[in-house]
N, C-alpha and C positions, 0 to 999 in steps of 0.2 A: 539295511536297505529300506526306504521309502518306500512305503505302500499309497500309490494314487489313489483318489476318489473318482467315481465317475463324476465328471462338471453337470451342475445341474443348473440351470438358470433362474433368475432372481429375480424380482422388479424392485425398484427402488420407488418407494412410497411421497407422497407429497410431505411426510414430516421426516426425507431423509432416510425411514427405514428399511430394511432386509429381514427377512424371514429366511432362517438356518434352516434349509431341506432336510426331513426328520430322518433320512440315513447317517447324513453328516450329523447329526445332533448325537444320534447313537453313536457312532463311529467315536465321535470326539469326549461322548462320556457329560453331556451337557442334558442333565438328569433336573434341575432345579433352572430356571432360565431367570427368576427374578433375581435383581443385584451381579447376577454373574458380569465379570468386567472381562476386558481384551483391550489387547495393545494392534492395533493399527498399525502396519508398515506401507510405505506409497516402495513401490518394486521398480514401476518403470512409471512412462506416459498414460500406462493404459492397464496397469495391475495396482491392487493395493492386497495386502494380506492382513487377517485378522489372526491373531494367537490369542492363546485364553491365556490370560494374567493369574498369577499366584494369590492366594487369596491366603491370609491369614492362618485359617486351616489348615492349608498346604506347609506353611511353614513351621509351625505350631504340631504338625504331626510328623516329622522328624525326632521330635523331641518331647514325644509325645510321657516318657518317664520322666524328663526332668520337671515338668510343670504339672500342677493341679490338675484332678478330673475338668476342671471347667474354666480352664486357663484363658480362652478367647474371650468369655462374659467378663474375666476381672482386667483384662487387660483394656478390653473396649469401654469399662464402664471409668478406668485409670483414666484413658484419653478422653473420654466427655467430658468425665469433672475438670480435666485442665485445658480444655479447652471450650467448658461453661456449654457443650449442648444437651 
């Protein structure tokens, strides 16, 4: 079963932004806010929902034995050097 949040309301900033009301921040476990990504869903006319997106870590900690203590640095540092940033 779904646990509701109380709705809390929001202003949307002149650059677009929202500010995560700090129950909802705990609630959702959103401990670090820098880089943190989300996938955007549009619901209806008048909803859109934000999910938190999976982050390398998240996936990388499933399998957390079969890779190196510090498996996300060699892998990020794999995709820089081949894609030169």
């Amino acid at each position: 079963m779904v646990k509701l949040m109380k709705a809390d309301i929001v202003t949307l900033s002149s650059k677009y932004q929202v500010v995560i009301p700090k129950a909802a921040r705990k609630t959702l476990g959103l401990n670090s806010p820098e880089g943190q990504r989300f996938k955007v869903q549009r619901v209806s006319d008048t909803e859109i929902v934000f999910r938190k997106d999976k982050s390398l870590e998240d996936y990388l900690g499933k399998y957390d034995k079969a890779f190196p203590s510090n498996a996300t640095g060699a892998i990020r540092k794999i995709r820089d050097d081949e894609w030169g940033e």
